[in-house]
C-alpha positions in Angstrom: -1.5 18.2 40.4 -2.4 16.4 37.3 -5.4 18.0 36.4 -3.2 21.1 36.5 -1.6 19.5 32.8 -4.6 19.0 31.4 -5.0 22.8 29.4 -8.5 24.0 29.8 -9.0 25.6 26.4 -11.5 23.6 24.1 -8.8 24.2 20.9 -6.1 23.2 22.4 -7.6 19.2 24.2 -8.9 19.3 20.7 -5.7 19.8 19.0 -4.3 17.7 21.5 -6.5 14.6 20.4 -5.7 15.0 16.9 -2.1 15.1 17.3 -2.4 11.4 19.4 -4.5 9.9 17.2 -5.3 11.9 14.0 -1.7 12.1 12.8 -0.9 8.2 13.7 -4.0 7.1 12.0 -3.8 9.6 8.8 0.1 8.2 8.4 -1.2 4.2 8.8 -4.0 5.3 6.1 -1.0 6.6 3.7 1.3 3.6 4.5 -1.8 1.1 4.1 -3.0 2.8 0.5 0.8 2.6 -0.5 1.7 -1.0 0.4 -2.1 -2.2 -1.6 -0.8 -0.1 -4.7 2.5 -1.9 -4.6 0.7 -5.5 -4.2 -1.5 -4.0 -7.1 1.1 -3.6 -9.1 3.1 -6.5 -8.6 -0.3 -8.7 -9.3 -0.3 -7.1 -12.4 3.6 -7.6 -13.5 3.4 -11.1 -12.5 0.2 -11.9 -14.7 2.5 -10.0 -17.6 5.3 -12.7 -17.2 2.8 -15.7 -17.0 1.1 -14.2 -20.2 4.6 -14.0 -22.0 5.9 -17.6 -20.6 3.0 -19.0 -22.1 3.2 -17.6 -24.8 6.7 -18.7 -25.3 5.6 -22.3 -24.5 3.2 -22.2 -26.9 5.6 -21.2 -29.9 8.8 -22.7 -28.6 7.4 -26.2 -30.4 6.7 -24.9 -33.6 10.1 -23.4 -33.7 11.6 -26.6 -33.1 9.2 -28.2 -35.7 10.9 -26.0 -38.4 14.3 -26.4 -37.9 
């Protein structure tokens, strides 16, 4: 009785396959590219802040001289 629910046509084992692992591993590709932009882009914000606080830290003495 089981081989009776595998289908016999080539298309549709083949369309099949790519719904139980085509689909699954296209979506984990999407998620995976997604999640390394946002790590990208929060690498990128946080070397923003350390360039301003150092900055600041840098002119915060010669503000202090001038008073």
């Amino acid at each position: 009785m089981s081989i009776a629910a595998i289908p016999a046509d080539v298309v549709t084992i083949l369309a099949a396959l790519f719904l139980l692992l085509g689909v699954p591993a296209i979506l984990f590709a999407v998620v995976l590219l997604y999640t390394g932009y946002v790590r990208y882009d929060a690498e990128q914000y946080l070397e923003a802040l350390e360039e301003l606080e150092d900055e600041d830290e840098q002119h915060a003495p010669e503000e202090s001289e001038n008073r």
